[in-house]
C-alpha positions in Angstrom: 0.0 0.0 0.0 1.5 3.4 -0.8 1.4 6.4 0.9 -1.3 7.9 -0.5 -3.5 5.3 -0.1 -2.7 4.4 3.6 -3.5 8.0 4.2 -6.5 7.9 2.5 -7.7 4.9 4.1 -6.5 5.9 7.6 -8.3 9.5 7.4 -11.3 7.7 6.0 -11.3 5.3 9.6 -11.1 8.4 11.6 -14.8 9.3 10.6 -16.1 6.1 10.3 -18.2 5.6 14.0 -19.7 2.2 13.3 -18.6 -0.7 15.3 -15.6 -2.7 14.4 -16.2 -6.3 12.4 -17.7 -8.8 14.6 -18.3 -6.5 17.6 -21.7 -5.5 19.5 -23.0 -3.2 22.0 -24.2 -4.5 25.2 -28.0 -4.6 26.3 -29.0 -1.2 26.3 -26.3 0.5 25.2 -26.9 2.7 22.1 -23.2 3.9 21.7 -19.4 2.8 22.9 -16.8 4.8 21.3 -14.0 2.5 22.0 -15.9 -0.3 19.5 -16.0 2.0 17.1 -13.8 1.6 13.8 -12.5 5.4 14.2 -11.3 4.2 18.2 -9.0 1.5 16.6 -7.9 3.9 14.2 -7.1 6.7 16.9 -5.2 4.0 18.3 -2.6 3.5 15.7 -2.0 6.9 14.9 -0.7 7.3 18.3 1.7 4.9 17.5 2.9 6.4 14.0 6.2 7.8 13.9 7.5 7.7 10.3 8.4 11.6 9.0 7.7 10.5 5.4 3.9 11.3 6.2 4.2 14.4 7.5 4.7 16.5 3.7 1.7 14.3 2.1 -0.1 15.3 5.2 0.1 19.1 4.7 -0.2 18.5 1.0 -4.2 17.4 1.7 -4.3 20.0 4.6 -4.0 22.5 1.8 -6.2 21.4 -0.6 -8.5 20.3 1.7 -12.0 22.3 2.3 -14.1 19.9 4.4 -13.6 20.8 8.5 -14.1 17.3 9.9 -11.7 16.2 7.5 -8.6 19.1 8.1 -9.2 18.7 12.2 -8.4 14.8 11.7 -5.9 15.3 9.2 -4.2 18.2 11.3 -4.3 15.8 14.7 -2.7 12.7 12.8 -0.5 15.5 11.4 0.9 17.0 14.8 1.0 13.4 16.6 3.7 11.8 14.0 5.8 15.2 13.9 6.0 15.0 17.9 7.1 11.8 17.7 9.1 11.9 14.7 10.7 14.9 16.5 10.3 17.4 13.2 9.9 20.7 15.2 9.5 22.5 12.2 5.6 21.2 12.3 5.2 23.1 15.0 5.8 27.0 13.5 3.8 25.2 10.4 0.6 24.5 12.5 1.0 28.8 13.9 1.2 29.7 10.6 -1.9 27.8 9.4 -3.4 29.4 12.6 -2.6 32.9 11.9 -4.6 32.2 8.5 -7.2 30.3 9.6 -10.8 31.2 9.7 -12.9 28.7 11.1 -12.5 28.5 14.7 -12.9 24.9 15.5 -9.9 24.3 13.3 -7.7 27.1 14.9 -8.8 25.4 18.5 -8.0 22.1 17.3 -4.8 23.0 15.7 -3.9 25.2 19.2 -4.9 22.1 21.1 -2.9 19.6 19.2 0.6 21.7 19.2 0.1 22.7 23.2 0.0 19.2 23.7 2.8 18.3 22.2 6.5 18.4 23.1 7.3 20.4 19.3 9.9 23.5 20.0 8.7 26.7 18.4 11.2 28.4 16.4 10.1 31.3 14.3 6.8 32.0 15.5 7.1 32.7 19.3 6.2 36.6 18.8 2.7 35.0 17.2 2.1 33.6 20.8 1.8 37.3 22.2 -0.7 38.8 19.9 -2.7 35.1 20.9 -2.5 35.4 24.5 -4.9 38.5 23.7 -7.3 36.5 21.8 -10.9 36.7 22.9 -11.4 32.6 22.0 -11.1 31.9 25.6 -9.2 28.0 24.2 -7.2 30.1 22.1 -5.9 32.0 25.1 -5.6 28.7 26.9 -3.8 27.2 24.8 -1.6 30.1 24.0 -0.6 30.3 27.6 0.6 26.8 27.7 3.2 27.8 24.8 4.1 30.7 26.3 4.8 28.3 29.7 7.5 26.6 27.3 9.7 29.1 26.2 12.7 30.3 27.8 13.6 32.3 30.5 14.8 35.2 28.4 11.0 35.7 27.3 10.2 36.0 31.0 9.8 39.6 31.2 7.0 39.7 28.3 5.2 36.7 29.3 4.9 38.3 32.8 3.8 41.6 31.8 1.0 39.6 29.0 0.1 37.3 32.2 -0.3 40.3 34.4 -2.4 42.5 32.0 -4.8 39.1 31.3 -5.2 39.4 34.9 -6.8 42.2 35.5 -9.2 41.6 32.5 -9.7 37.8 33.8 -10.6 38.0 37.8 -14.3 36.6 37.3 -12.4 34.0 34.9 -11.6 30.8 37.2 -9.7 28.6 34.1 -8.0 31.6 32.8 -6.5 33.0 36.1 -5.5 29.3 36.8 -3.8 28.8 33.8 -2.2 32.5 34.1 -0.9 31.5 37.3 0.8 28.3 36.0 2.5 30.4 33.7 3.6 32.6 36.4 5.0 30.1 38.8 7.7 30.1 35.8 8.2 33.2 34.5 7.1 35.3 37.6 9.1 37.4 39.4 8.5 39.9 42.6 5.9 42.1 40.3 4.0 39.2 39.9 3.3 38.8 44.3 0.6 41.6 44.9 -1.5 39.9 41.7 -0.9 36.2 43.0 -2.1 37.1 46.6 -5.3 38.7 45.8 -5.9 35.5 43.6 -5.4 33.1 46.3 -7.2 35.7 49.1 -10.3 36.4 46.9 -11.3 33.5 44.3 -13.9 31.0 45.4 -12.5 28.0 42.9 -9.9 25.9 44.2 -7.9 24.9 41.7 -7.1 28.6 40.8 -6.3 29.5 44.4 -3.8 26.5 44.3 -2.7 27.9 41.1 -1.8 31.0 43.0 -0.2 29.5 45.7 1.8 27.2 44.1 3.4 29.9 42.1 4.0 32.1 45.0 5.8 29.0 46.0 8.2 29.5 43.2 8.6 32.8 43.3 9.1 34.0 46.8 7.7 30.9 49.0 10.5 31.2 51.9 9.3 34.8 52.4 5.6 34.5 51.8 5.0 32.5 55.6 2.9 35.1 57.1 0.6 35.2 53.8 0.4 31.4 53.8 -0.4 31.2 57.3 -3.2 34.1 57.0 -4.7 32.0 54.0 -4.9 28.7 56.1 -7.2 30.6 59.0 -9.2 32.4 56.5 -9.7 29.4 53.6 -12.3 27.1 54.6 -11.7 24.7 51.4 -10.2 21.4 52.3 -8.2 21.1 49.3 -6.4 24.8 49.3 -5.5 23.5 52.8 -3.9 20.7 52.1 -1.7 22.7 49.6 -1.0 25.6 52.5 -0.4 22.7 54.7 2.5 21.6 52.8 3.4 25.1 52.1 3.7 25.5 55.5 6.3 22.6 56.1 8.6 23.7 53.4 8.9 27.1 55.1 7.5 27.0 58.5 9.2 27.8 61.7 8.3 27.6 65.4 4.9 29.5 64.3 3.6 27.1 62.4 3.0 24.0 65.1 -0.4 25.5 66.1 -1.6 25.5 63.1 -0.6 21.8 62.0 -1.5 20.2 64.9 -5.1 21.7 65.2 -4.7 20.7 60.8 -4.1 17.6 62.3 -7.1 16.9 64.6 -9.3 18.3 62.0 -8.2 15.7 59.4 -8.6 12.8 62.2 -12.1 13.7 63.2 -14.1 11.3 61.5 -13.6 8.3 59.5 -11.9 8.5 56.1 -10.8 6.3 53.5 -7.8 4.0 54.3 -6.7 3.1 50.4 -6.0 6.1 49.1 -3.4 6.0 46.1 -0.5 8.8 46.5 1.1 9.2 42.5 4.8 9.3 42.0 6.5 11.1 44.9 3.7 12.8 46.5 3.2 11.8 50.2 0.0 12.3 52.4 -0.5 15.9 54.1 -0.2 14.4 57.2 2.9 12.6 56.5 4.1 16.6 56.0 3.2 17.6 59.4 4.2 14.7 61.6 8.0 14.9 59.3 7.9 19.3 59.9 6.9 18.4 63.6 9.1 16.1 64.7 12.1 18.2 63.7 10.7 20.9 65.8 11.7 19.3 69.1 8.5 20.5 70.6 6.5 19.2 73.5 3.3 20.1 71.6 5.1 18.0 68.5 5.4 14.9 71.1 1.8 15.3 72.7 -0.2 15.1 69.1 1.8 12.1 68.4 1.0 10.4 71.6 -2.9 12.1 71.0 -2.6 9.8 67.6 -0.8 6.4 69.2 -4.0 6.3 71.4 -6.8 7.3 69.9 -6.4 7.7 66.0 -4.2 5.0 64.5 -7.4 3.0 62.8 -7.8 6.6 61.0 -4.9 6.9 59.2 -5.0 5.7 55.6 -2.4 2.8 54.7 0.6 5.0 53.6 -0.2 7.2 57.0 0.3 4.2 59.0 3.3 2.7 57.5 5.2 6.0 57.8 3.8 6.7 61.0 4.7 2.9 62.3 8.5 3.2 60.9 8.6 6.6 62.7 7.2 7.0 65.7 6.1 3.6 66.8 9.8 2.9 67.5 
């Protein structure tokens, strides 16, 4: 089979969402996506890799006028350039952006190349007229280039992050993202807008966002902010998050704080099979390791507080770290 015709029947499997030869759907199902004939073909572009298909790719992305048809052909497009490693693809794809007029194709096409690993080259000044887009996925997307460059863009993509900000504050994705990008490319100018993020927005994940880039920026001289935020923050996840924030940079002030964290967490039941991912270890795993290099009576009388009454609480990880250090 040639090129040409592999393409043509692989882009012609992408749209086809009938069920694969010899498959059904179960009782009452009316629709499974991963039966479907354009699944199994989603499936083996991911494992395409061979550069000879990226110039008869843009070739039909050219000449091609159907939408459904340039989205696929620009996804199969920016998947084997990533993995063929032909970074060139990726100013390609900002160019066709930049000319594009249909917005579901500039979204996709945004989509695709943020996530990828393909190095912009020539078109990294295009990314600061896009940050200003008013496609709120264009933006997105943008920001998550911008993320990638290198330090020597800093200053711009802090002053773009900073302006977004203050036309953004009822905007819980954007800030969040804008704070990501931040947490890299911050610097001191960057604290007053970070704090009223984390002090005033109701969603989580972007007061995380906030905090965590604080972190980066100026974490071992942001204590006192952190430990205002943990009395006034009633969400249990931004608390966790302060919580560790508070061990990385916490001195004798902080013990108060943990240990009441501490009984809070142990109140009720909770589940005992929780999965930790990677490296990440449980909050309280952070307190009892901050606390017991404090050398604080208060350290030793919440550990004796959970020898007696809270062991069956602790989740599995909890109580093998907490049995290998301070059962001994």
């Amino acid at each position: 089979m040639s090129t040409t015709e592999y393409l043509d029947d692989l882009l012609e499997r992408l749209e086809n969402e009938n069920l694969r030869p010899g498959l059904s759907l179960p009782e009452g199902v009316s629709f499974q996506s991963d039966l479907t004939i354009a699944w199994e073909a989603r499936k083996e572009v991911q494992m395409l890799k061979d550069p000879q298909f990226i110039e008869p790719l843009k070739v039909r992305l050219e000449k091609e006028k159907v939408t459904k048809k340039r989205v696929h052909i620009i996804q199969v497009l920016v998947r084997i350039a990533d993995k063929a490693g032909e970074h060139s693809t990726a100013d390609y794809i900002l160019d066709l952006v930049r000319n594009e007029k249909v917005r579901w194709i500039r979204d996709v096409a945004l989509t695709a190349l943020n996530h990828s690993t393909l190095k912009i080259s020539k078109e990294k000044e295009y990314l600061f007229e896009l940050a200003k887009h008013k496609d709120w996925q264009i933006k997105l997307n943008t920001l998550g280039l911008l993320y990638r460059l290198g330090q020597s863009y800093s200053p711009r993509i802090e002053e773009v992050c900073l302006e977004l900000v203050k036309v953004c504050k009822k905007k819980p994705h954007e800030l969040s993202s804008i704070c990501h990008v931040l947490s890299k490319h911050g610097s001191l100018k960057s604290i007053e807008s970070l704090k009223d993020i984390a002090s005033t927005n109701s969603k989580a994940f972007t007061v995380n966002a906030a905090i965590r880039a604080l972190e980066e920026i100026n974490g071992a001289n942001e204590l006192e902010f952190f430990k205002a935020l943990f009395e006034t923050n009633r969400n249990n996840d931004v608390k966790s998050v302060i919580t560790q924030a508070l061990c990385k940079y916490g001195d004798g002030s902080v013990p108060d704080l943990l240990i009441k964290r501490v009984k809070s967490i142990l109140s009720k039941p909770r589940k005992t099979s929780t999965v930790y991912i990677g490296e990440a270890q449980p909050e309280l795993v952070h307190i009892f390791t901050f606390l017991m290099g404090q050398q604080d009576t208060r350290a030793d009388t919440i550990f004796d507080f959970v020898r007696k009454k809270k062991l069956d609480l602790l989740d599995t990880t909890e109580r093998k770290w907490f049995d290998e250090n301070l059962m001994k």
